[in-house]
MOPAC internal coordinates of N, CA, C and O (Angstrom, degrees):
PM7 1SCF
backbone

  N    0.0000 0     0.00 0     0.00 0    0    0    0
  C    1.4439 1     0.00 0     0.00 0    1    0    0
  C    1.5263 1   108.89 1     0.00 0    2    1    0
  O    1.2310 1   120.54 1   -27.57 1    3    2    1
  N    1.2620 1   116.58 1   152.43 1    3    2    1
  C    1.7667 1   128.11 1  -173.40 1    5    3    2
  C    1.3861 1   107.42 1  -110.79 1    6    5    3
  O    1.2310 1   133.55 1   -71.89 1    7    6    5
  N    1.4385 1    91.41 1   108.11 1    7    6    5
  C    2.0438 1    95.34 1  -179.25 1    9    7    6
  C    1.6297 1    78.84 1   -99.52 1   10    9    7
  O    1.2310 1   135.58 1   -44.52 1   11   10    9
  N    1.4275 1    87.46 1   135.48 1   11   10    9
  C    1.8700 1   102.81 1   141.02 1   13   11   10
  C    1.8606 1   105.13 1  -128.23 1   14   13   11
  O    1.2310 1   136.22 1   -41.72 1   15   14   13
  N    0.8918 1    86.20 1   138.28 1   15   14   13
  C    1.6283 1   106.58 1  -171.87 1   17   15   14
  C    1.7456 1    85.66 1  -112.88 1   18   17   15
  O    1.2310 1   131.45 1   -57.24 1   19   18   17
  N    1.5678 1    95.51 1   122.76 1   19   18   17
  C    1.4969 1   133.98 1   147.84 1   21   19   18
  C    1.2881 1   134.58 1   -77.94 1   22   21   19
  O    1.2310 1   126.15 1   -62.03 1   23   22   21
  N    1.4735 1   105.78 1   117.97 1   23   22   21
  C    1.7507 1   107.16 1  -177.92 1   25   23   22
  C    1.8610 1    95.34 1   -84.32 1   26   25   23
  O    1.2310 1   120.55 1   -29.95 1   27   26   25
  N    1.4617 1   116.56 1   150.05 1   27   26   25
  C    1.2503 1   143.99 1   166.89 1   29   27   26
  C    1.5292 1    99.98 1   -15.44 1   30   29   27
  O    1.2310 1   111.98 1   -69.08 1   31   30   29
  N    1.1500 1   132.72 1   110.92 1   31   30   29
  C    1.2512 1   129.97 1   142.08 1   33   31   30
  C    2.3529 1   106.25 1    92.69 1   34   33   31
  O    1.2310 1   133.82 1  -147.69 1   35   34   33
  N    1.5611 1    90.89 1    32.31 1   35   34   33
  C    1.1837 1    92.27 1  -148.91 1   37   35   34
  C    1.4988 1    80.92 1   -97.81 1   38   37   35
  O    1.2310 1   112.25 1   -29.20 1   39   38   37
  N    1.8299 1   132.23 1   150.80 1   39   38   37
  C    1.3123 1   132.50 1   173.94 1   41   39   38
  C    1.2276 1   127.13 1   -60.47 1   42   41   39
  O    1.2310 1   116.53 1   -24.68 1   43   42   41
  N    1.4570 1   124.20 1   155.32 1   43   42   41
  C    1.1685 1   105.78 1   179.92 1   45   43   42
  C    1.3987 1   108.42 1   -77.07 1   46   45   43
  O    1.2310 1   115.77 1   157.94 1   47   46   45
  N    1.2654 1   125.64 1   -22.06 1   47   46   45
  C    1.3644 1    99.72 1  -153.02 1   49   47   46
  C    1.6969 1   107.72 1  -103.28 1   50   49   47
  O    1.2310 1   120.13 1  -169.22 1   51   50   49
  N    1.5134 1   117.36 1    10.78 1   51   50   49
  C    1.3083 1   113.13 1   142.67 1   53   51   50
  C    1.3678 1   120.56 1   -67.96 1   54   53   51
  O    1.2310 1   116.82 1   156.66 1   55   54   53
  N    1.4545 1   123.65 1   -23.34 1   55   54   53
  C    1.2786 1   120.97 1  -158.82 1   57   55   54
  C    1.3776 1    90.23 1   -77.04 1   58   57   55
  O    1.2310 1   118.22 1   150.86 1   59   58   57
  N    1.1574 1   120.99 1   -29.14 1   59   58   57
  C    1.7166 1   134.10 1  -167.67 1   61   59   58
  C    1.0996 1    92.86 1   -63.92 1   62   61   59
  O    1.2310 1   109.77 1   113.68 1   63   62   61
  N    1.2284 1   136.80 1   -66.32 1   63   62   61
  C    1.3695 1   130.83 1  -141.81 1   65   63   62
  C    1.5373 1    89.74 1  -101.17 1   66   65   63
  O    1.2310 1   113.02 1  -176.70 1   67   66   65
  N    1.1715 1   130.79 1     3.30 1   67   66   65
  C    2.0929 1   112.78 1   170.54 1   69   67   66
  C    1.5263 1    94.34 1   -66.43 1   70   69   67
  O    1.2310 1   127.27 1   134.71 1   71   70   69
  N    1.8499 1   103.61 1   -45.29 1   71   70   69
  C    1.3508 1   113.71 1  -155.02 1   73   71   70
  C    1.5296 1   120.01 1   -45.92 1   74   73   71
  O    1.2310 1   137.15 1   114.45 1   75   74   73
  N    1.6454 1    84.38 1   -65.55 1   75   74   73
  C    1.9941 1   105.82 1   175.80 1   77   75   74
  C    1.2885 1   105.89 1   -53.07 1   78   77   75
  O    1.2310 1   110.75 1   143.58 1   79   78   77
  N    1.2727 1   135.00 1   -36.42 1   79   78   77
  C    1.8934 1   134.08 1   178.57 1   81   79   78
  C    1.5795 1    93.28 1   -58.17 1   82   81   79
  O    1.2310 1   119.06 1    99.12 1   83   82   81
  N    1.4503 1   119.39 1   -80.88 1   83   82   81
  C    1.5183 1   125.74 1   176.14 1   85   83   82
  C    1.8875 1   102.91 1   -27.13 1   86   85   83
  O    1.2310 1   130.46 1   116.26 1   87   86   85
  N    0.9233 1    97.44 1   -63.74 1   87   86   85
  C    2.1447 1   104.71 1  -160.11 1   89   87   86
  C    1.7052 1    80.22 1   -47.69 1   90   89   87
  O    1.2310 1   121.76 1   107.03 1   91   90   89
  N    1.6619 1   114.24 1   -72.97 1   91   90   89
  C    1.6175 1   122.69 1  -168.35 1   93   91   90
  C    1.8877 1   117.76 1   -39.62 1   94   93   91
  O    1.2310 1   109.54 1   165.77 1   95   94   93
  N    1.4511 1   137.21 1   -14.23 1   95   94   93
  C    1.3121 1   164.66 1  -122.28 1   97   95   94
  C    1.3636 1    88.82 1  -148.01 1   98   97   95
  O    1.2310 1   110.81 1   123.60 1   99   98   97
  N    1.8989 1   134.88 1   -56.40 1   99   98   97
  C    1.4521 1    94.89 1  -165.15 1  101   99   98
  C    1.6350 1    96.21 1  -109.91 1  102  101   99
  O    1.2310 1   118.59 1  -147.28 1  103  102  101
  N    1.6697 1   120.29 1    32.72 1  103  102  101
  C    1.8136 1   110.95 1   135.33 1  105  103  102
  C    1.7446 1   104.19 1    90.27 1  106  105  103
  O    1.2310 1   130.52 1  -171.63 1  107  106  105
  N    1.0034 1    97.30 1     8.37 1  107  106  105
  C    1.8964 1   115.57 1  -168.14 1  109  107  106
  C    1.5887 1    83.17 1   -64.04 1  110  109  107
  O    1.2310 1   120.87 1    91.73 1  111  110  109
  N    1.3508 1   115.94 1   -88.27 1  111  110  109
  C    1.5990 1   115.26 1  -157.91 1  113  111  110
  C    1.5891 1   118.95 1   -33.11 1  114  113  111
  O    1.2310 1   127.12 1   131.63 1  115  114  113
  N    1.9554 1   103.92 1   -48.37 1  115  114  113
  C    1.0029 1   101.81 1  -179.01 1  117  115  114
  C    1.2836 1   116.89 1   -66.84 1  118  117  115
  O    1.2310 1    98.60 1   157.56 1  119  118  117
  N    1.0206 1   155.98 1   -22.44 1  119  118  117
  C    1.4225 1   165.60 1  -129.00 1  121  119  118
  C    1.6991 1    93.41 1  -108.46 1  122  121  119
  O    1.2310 1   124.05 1   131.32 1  123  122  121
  N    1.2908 1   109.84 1   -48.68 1  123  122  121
  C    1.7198 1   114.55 1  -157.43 1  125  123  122
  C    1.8018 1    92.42 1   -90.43 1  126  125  123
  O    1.2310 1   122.70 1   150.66 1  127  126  125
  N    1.1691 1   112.44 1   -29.34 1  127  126  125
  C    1.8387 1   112.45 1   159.14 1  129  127  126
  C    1.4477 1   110.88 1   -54.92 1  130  129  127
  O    1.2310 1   114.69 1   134.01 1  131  130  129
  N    0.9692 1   127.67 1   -45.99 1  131  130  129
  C    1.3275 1   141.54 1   174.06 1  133  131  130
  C    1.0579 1   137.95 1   -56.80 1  134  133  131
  O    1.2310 1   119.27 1   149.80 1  135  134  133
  N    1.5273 1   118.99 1   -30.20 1  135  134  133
  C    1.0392 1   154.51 1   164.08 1  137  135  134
  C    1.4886 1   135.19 1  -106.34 1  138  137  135
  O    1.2310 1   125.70 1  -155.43 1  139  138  137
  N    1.5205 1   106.65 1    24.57 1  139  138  137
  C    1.2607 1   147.93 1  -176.44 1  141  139  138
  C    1.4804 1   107.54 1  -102.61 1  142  141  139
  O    1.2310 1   121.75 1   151.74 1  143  142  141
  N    1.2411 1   114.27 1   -28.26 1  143  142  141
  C    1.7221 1   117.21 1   179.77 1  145  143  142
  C    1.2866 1   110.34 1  -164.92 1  146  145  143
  O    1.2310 1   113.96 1   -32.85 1  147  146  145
  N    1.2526 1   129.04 1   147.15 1  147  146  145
  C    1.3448 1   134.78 1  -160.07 1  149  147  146
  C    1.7295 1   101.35 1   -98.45 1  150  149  147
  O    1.2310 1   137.69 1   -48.25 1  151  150  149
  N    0.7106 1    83.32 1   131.75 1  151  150  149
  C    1.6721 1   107.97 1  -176.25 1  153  151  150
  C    2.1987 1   113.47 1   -98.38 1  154  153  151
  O    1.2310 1   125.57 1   -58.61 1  155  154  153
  N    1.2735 1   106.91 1   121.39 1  155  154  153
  C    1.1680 1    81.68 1  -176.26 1  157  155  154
  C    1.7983 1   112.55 1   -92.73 1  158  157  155
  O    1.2310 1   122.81 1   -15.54 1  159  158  157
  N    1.0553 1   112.22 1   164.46 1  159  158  157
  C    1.5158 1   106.30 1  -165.48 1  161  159  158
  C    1.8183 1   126.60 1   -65.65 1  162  161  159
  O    1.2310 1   128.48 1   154.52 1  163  162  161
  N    1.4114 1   101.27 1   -25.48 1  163  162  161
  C    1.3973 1   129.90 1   153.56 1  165  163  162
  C    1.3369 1   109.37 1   -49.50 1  166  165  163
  O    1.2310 1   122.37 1   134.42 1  167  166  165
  N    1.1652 1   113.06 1   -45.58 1  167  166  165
  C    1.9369 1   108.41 1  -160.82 1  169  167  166
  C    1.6273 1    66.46 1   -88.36 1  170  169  167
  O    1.2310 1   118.38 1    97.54 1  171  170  169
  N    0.9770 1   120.69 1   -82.46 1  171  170  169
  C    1.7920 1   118.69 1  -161.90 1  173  171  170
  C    1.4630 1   123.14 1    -3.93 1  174  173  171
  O    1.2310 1   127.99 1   125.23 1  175  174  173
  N    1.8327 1   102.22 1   -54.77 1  175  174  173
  C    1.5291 1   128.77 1   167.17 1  177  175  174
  C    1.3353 1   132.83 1   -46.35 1  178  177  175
  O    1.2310 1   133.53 1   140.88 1  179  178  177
  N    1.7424 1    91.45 1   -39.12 1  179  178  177
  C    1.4385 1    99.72 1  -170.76 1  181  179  178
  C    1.6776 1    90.72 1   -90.86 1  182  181  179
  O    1.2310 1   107.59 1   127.09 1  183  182  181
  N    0.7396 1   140.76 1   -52.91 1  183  182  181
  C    1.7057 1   137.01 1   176.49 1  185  183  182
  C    1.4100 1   113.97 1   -35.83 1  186  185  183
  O    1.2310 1   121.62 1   140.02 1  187  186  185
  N    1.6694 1   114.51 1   -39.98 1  187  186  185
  C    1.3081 1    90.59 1  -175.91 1  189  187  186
  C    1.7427 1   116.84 1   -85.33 1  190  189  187
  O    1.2310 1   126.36 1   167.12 1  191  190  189
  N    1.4390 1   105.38 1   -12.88 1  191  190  189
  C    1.5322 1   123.64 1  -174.21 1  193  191  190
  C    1.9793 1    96.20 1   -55.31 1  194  193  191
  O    1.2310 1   123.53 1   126.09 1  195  194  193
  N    1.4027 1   110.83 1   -53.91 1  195  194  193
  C    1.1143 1   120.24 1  -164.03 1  197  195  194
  C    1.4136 1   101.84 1   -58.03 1  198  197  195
  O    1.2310 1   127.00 1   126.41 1  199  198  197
  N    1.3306 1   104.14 1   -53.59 1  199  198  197
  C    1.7537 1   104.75 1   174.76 1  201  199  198
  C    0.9621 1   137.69 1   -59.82 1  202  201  199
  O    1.2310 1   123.45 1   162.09 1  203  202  201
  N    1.4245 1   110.98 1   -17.91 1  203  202  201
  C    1.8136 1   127.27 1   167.99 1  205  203  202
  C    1.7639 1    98.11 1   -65.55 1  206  205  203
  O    1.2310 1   122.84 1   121.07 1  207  206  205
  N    1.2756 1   112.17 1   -58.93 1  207  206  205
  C    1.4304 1   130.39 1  -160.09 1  209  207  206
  C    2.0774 1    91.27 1   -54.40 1  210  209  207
  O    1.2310 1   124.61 1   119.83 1  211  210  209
  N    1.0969 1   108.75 1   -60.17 1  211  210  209
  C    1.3337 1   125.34 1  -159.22 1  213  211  210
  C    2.0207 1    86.06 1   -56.54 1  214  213  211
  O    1.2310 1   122.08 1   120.18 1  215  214  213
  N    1.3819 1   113.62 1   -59.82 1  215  214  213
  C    1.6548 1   107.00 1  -161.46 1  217  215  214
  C    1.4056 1   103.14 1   -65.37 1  218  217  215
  O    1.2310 1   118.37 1   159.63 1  219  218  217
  N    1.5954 1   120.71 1   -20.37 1  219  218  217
  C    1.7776 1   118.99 1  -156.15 1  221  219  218
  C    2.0849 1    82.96 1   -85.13 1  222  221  219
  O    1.2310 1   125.33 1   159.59 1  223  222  221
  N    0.9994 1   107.36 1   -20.41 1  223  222  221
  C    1.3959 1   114.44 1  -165.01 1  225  223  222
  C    1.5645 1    97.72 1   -68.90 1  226  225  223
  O    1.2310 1   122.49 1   114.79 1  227  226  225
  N    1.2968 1   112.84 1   -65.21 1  227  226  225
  C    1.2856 1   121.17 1  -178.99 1  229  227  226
  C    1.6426 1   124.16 1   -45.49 1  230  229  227
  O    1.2310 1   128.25 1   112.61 1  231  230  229
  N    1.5064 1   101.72 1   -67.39 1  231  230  229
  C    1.2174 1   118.83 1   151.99 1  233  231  230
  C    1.7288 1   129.00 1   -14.32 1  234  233  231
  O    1.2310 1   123.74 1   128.38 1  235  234  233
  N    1.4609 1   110.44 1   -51.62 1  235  234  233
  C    1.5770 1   127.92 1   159.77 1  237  235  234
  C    0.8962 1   123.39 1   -73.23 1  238  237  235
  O    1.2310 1   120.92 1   156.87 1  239  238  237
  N    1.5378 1   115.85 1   -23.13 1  239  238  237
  C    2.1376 1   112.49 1  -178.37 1  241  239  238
  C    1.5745 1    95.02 1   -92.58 1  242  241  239
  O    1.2310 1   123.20 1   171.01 1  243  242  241
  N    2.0099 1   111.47 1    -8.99 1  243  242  241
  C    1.3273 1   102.98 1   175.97 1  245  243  242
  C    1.3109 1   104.64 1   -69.64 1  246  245  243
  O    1.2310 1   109.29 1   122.02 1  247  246  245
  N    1.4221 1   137.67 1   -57.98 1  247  246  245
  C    1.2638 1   130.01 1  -138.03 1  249  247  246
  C    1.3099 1    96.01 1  -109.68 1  250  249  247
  O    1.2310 1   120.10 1   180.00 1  251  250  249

């Protein structure tokens, strides 16, 4: 469960948005997206290969 604890006189709609940062942080939504369709582990593999390739890419046009 997600406590956000409020100081005295504090708005709601910061309290709103500590919450959704906290909810967004422990990965719930993504997880149940995820678990919306089965993925085979191959396609899984090859997705993350691409994404390695794509950040090492960046990374080099950084420096």
């Amino acid at each position: 469960m997600i406590i956000v604890p409020l100081k005295e006189g504090e708005n709601i709609e910061r309290a709103l948005k500590k919450f959704k940062r906290k909810f967004e942080k422990t990965g719930i939504v993504k997880e149940l997206r995820d678990r919306q369709a089965f993925t085979k582990p191959s396609v899984r593999n090859r997705a993350q290969r691409i994404k390695a390739v794509y950040k090492q890419s960046l990374q080099q046009a950084e420096e």
